[in-house]
C-alpha positions as CSV (number, residue, x, y, z in Angstrom):
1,X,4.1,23.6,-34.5
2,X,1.1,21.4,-36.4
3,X,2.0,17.9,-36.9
4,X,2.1,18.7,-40.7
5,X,4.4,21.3,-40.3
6,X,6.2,19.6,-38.4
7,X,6.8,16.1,-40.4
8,X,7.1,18.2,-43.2
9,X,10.7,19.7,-42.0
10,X,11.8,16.3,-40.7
11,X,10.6,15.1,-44.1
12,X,12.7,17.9,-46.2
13,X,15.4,17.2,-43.4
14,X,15.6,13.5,-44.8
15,X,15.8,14.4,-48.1
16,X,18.4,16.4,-47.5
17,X,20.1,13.7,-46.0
18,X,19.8,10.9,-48.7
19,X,21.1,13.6,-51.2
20,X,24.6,13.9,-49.6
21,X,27.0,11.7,-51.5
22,X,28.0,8.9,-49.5
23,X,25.0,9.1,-47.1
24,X,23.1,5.8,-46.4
25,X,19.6,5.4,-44.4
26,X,18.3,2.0,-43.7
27,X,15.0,0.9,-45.1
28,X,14.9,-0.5,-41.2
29,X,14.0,2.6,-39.6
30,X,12.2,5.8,-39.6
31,X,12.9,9.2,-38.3
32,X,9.1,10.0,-36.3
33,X,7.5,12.7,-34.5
34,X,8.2,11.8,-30.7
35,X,6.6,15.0,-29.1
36,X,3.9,12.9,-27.2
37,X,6.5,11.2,-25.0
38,X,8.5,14.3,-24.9
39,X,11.4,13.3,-26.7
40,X,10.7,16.0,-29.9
41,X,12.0,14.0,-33.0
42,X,13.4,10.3,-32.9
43,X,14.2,7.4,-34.9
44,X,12.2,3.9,-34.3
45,X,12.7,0.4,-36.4
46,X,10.1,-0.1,-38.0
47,X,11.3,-3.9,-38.7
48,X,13.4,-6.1,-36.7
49,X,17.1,-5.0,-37.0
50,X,20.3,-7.6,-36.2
51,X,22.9,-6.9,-34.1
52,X,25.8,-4.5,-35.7
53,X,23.4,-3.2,-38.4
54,X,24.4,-0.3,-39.8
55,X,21.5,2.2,-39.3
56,X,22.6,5.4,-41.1
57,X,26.2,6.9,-42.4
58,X,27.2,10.6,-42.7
59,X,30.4,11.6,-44.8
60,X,32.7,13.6,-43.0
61,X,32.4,15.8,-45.6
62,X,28.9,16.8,-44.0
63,X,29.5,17.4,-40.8
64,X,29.2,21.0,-39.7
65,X,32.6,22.7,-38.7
66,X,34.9,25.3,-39.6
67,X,36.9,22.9,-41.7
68,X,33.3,22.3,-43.4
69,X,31.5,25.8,-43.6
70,X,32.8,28.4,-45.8
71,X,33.5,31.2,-43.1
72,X,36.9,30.0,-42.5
73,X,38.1,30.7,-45.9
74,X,36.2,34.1,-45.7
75,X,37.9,35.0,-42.3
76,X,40.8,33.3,-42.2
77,X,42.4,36.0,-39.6
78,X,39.8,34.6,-37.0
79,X,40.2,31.2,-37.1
80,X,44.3,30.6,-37.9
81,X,46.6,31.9,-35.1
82,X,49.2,33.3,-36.8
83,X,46.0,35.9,-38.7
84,X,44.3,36.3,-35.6
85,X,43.6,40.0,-34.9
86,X,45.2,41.6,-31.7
87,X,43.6,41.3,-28.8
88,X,43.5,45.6,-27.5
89,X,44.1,44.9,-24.3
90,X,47.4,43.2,-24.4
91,X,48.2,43.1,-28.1
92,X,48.6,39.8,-28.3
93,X,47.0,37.1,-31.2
94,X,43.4,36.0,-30.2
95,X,42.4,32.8,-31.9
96,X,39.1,31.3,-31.5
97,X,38.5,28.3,-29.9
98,X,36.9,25.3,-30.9
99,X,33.3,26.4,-29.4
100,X,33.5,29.9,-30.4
101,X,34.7,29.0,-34.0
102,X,31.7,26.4,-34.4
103,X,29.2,29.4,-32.8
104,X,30.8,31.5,-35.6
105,X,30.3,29.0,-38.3
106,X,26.5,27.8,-37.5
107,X,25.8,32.2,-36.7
108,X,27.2,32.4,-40.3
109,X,25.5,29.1,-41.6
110,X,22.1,30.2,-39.9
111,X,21.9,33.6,-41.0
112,X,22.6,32.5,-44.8
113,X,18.8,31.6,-44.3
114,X,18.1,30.1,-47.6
115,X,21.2,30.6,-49.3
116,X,23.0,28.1,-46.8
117,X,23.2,24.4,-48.1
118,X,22.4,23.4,-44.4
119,X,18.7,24.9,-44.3
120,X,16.9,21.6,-44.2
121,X,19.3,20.4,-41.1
122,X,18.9,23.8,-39.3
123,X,15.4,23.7,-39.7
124,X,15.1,20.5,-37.4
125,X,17.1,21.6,-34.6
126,X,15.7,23.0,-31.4
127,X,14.6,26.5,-30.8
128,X,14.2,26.5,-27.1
129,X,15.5,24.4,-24.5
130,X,15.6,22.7,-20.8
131,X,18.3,22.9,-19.9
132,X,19.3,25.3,-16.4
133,X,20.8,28.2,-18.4
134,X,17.5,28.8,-19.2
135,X,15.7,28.4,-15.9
136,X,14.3,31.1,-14.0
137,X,15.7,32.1,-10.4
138,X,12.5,30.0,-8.9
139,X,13.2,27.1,-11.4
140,X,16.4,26.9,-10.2
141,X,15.7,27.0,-6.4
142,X,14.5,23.8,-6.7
143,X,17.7,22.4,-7.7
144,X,18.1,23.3,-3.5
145,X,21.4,21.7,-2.6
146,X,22.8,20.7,-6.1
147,X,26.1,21.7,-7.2
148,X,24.8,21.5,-11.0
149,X,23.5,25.2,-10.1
150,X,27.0,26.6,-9.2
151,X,28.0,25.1,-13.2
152,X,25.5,27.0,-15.2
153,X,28.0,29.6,-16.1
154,X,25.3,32.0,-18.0
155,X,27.1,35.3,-17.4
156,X,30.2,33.4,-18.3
157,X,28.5,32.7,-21.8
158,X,27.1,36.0,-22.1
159,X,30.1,37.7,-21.6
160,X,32.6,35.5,-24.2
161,X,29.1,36.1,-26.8
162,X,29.7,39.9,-26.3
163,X,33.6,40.5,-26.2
164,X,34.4,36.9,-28.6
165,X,31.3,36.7,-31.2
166,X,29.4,39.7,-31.7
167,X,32.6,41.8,-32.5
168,X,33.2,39.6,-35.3
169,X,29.6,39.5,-37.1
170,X,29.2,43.5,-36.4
171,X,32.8,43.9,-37.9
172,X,32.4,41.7,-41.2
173,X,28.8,42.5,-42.2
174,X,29.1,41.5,-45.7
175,X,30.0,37.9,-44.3
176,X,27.3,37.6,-41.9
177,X,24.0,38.9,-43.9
178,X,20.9,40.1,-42.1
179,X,23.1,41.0,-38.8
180,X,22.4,44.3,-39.2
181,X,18.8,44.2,-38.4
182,X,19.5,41.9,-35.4
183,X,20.3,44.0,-32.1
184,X,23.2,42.3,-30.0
185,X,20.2,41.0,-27.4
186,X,19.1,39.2,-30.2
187,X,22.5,37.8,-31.3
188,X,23.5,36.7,-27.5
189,X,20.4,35.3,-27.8
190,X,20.9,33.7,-30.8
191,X,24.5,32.8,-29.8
192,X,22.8,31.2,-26.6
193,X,21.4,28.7,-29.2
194,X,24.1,28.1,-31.1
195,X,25.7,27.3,-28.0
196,X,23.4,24.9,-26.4
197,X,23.1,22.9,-29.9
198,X,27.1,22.1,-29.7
199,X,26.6,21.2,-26.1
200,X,23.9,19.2,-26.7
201,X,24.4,17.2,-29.9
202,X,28.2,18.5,-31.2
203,X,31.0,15.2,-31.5
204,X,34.7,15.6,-30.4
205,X,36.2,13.3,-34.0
206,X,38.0,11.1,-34.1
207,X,41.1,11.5,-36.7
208,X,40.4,11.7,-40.4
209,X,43.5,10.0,-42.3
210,X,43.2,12.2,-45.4
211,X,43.1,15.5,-43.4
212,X,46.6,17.1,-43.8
213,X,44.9,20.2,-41.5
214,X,45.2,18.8,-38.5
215,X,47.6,16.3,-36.5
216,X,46.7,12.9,-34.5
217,X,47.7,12.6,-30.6
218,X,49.0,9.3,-28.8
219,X,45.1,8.6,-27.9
220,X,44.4,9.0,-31.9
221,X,41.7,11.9,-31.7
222,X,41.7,14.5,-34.1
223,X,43.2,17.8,-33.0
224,X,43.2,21.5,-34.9
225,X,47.0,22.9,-34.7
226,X,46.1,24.4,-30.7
227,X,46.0,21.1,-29.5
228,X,41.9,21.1,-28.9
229,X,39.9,18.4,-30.4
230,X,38.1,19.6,-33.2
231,X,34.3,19.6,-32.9
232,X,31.7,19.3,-35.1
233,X,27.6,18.6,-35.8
234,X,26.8,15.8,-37.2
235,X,23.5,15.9,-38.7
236,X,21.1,12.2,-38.0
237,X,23.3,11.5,-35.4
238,X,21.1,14.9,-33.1
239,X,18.1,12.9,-33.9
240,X,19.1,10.0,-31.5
241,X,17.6,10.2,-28.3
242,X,19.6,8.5,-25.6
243,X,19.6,7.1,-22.5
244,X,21.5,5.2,-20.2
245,X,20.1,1.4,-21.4
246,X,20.8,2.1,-25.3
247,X,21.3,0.0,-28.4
248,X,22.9,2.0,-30.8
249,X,26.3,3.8,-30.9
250,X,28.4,6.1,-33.1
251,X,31.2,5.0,-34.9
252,X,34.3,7.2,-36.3
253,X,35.6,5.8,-39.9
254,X,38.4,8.1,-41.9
255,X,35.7,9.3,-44.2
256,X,32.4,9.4,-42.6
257,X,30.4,8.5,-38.7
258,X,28.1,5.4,-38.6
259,X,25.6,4.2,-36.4
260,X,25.6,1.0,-35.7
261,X,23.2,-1.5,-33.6
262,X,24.7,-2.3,-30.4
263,X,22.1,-5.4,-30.1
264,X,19.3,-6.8,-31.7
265,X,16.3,-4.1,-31.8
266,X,12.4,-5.8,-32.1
267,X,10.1,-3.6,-35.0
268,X,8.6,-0.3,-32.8
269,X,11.2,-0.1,-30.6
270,X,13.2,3.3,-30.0
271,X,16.7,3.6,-31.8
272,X,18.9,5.2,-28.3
273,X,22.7,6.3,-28.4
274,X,24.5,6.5,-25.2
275,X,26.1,10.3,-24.0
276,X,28.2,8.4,-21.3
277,X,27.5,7.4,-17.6
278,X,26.7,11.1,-16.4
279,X,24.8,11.8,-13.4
280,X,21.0,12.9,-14.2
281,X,22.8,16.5,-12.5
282,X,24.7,16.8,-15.8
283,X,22.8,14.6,-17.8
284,X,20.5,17.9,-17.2
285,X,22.9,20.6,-17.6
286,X,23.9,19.6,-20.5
287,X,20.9,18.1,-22.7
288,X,18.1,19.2,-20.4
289,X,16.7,16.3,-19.3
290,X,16.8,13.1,-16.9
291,X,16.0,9.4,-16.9
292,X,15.5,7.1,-14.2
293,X,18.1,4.9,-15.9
294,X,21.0,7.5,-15.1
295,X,20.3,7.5,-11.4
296,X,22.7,4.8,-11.5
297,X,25.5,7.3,-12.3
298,X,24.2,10.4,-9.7
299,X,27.4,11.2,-7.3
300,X,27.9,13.7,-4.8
301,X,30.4,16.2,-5.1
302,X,32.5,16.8,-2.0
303,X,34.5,20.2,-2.7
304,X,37.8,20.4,-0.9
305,X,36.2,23.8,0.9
306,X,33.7,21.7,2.6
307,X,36.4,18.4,3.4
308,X,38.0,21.8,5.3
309,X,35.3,23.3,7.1
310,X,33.8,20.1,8.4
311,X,37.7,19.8,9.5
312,X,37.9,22.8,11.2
313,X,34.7,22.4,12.9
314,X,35.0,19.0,14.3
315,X,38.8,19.5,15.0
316,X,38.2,22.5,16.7
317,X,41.5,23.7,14.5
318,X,42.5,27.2,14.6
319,X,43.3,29.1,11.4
320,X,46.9,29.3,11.6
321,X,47.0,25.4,12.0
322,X,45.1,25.1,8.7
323,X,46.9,27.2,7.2
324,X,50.6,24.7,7.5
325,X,48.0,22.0,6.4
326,X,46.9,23.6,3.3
327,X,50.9,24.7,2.5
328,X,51.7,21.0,3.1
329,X,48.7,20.0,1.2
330,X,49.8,21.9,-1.5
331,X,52.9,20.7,-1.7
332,X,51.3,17.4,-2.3
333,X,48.9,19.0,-4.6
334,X,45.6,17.9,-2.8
335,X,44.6,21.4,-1.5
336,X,42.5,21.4,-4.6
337,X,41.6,18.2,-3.9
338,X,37.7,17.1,-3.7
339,X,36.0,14.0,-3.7
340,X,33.4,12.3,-5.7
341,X,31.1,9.7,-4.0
342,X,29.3,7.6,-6.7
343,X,27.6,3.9,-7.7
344,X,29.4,1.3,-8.2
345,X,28.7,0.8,-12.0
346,X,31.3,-2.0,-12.8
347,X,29.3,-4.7,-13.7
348,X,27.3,-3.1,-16.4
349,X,26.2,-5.2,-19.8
350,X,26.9,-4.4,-22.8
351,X,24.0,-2.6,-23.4
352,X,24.2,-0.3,-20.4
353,X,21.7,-2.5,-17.8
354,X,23.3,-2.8,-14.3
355,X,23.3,-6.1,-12.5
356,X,24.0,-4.5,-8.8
357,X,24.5,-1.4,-7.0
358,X,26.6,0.4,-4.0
359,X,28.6,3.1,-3.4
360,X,32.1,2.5,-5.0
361,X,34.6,1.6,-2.9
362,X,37.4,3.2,-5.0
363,X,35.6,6.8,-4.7
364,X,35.3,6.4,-1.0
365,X,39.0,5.4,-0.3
366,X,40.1,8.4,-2.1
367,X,38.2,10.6,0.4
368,X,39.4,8.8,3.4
369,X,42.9,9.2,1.8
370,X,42.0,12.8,2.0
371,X,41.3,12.8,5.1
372,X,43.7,10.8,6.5
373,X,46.0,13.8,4.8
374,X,44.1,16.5,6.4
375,X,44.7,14.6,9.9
376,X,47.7,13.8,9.3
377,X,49.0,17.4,9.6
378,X,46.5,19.0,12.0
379,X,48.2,16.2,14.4
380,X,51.6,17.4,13.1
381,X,50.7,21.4,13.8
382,X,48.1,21.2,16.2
383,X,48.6,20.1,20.5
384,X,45.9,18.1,20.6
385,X,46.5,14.0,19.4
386,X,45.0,12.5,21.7
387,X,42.1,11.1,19.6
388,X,42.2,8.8,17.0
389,X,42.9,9.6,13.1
390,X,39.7,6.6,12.6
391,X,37.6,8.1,15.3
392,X,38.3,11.9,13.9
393,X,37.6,10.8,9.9
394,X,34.2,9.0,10.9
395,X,32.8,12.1,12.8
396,X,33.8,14.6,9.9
397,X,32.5,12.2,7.4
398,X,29.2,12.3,9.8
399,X,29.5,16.4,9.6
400,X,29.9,16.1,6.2
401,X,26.8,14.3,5.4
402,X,24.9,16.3,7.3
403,X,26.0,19.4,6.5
404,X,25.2,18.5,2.8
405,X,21.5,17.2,3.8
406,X,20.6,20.5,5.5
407,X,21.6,22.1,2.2
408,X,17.8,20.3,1.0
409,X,14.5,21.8,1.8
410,X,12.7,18.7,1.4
411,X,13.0,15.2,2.6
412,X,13.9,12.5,0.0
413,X,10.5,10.8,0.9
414,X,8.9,14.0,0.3
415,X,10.2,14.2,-3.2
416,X,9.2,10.7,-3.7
417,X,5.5,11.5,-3.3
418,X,5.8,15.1,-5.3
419,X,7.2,13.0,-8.5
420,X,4.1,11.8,-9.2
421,X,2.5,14.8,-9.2
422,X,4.4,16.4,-12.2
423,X,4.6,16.4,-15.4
424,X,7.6,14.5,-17.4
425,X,8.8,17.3,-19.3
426,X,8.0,19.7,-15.9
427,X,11.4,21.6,-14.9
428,X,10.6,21.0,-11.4
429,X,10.3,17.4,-11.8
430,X,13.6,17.2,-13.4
431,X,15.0,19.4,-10.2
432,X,13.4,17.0,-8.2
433,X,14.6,14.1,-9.7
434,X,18.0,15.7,-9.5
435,X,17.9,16.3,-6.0
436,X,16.8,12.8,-4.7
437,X,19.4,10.9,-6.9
438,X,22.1,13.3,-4.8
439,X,19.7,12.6,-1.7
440,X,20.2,8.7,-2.3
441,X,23.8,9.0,-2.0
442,X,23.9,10.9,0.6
443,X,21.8,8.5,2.6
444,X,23.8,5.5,1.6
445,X,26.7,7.6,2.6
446,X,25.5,8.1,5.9
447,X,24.3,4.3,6.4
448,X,28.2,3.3,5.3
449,X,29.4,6.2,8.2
450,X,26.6,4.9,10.7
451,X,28.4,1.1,10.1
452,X,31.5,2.2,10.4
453,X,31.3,3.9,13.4
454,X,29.4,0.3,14.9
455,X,32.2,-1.4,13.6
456,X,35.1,0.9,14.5
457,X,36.3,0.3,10.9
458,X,36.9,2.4,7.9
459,X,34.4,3.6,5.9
460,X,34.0,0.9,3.0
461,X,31.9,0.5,-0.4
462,X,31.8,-2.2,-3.2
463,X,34.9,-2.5,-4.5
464,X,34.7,-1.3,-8.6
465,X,34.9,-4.1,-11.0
466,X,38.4,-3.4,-12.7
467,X,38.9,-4.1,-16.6
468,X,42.2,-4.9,-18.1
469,X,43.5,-3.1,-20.8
């Protein structure tokens, strides 16, 4: 799209904004065309801006949901339990839940076209994405060893679109206009959208005081009468770009979200919300893209499958001996039981800036406690205990690590010197910067075994800084 076209939507979008009753946008900032540092639209200061400024407010009343969109009062068998339609194959109620009622409502919403009071915000939103569910098969490959490729869950999405959402539209086509010259490729598609926008910029929110719809948990988030949080879009709030080091957050009032300046922000500088310390792995998955500032949060995931076949192998343990362990795993409910090795990220500032780094210690004790499980009952079944529980957990530790390197291609120094070679907004580049935060890990991982094994010790990380409540 032309820059005019372009500034021209975000300049309708605003608007559209400062018309809502009860909106506010501070003269201190200005939403910009950010497509030259491939961040599409983003808000800057375009003055100095004091610490807990408010920078823009949105009712409550305007963000996008089913207790906000008409649809719910136009099929109120979908979305209330005790309406829902029968499901045909066991006759029981099928009620939608949160993310297929919010797909419903922005399907419905969207293909009002101009009829639908949310046009303007619609019209800003993203048409295509980075995210993996939209990767080809090569794309993905160079994700090589990451687990993020085994949570995609496209055919997962695609299926619930075709059994969950299309029914709906193709049954109430007076409700959802245009549908019928859109084929059901078209409406997955469209659905696939939807889908990514809630993943990408939707808010779990908090409780609204005046809402007699919906009842308030002991954590005091606002839940629909299932139990689920409900979720919603929050228009201005999807134009903050984000990163790890931020300066702005959201807050939740009874009748409307604010943003708010976490910190004094100099004229020209970037307005950034924090998602949360994900690893750049989901950090990708989700919003479809990575930062160098979230390599602080990349982990490796240790399934319990793999804590078992590095068992097994070192062990030498025969089936029927691991399978006592898992029953008596089980019974302790750790057969499911994986581990997560990650930064130590305790002493953080307040605006997200770390002041040092190691592998926590808390995420490595709960794998050696695993361990110490697993070994604890392949002495107890097994003939052989003769070696030492210390001696056994270092070695599978060792096997685990380098079972998980082989699962990469390419050396981390290797992907070092191929980063600079690519593009920002490159899809291999993001794989790549994937890959080499779950690299680092590993190779800290392996330095912590290596120690250990010198020392005769356990294997040890920082210890967490702790918070009290």
């Amino acid at each position: 799209m032309s820059a005019q076209g372009f500034n021209s939507q975000s300049q309708a979008f605003l608007e559209w904004f400062n018309s809502i009753p009860g909106s506010t946008f501070s003269d201190a900032i200005e939403l910009v065309d950010l497509r030259s540092a491939n961040a599409g639209r983003g808000i800057i200061a375009t003055k100095d801006i004091e610490e807990d400024s408010v920078l823009f407010t949105i009712p409550r009343t305007h963000i996008l949901s089913k207790q906000t969109s008409a649809l719910r009062s136009k099929l109120p068998q979908v979305f209330d339990a005790d309406q829902a339609p029968a499901d045909p194959e066991n006759g029981f109620a099928v009620k939608q839940d949160r993310w297929t009622s919010l797909i419903l409502v922005m399907l419905y919403e969207y293909l009002q076209g101009d009829a639908s009071s949310w046009k303007p915000y619609f019209d800003v939103l993203p048409e295509s994405f980075n995210t993996p569910m939209f990767w080809s098969d090569a794309e993905l490959d160079e994700l090589q060893g990451s687990a993020t490729r085994q949570r995609i869950g496209k055919e997962e999405a695609e299926e619930m679109f075709r059994t969950r959402i299309i029914p709906i539209v193709r049954q109430n086509a007076s409700v959802f206009p245009r549908q019928e010259a859109v084929s059901d490729d078209q409406l997955v598609a469209l659905a696939h959208r939807m889908g990514s926008l809630i993943m990408s910029y939707a808010f779990d929110l908090d409780k609204d005081d005046d809402s007699d719809e919906e009842d308030e948990n002991e954590d005091g988030w606002q839940v629909d009468r299932d139990d689920e949080l409900l979720m919603g879009m929050v228009p201005m709030a999807d134009m903050l770009n984000a990163d790890a080091v931020f300066n702005a957050v959201i807050n939740h009032a009874a009748d409307s979200l604010t943003a708010t300046a976490t910190r004094p922000i100099k004229e020209g500088e970037e307005i950034l919300n924090f998602y949360g310390p994900l690893a750049n792995s989901e950090l990708l998955r989700r919003y479809g893209y990575v930062t160098e500032a979230h390599m602080r949060h990349d982990v490796v995931e240790i399934s319990p499958e793999v804590i078992e076949a590095a068992v097994k192998a070192e062990l030498q343990v025969d089936d029927s001996v691991l399978e006592k362990v898992r029953a008596k795993l089980e019974e302790r409910e750790l057969a499911d039981e994986g581990a997560v090795i990650e930064w130590d990220t305790g002493a953080v500032e307040d605006d997200g800036t770390l002041l040092a780094q190691d592998l926590s210690r808390d995420s490595l004790e709960e794998l050696n406690a695993l361990l110490e499980a697993y070994l604890k009952y392949v002495e107890k079944y097994s003939q052989d205990r003769k070696r030492p529980r210390e001696d056994a957990a270092i070695s599978i530790l060792r096997r685990i690590v380098h079972g998980f390197q082989a699962k990469y291609t390419t050396s981390l120094e290797e992907d070092q010197r191929l980063l600079g070679s690519l593009g920002a907004m490159d899809r291999r580049k993001m794989a790549v910067v994937v890959r080499m935060g779950e690299k680092t890990v590993l190779q800290k991982l392996q330095s912590v075994v290596m120690g250990a094994q010198s020392d005769q010790g356990p294997v040890e990380g920082s210890k967490r800084a702790r918070t009290s409540n």
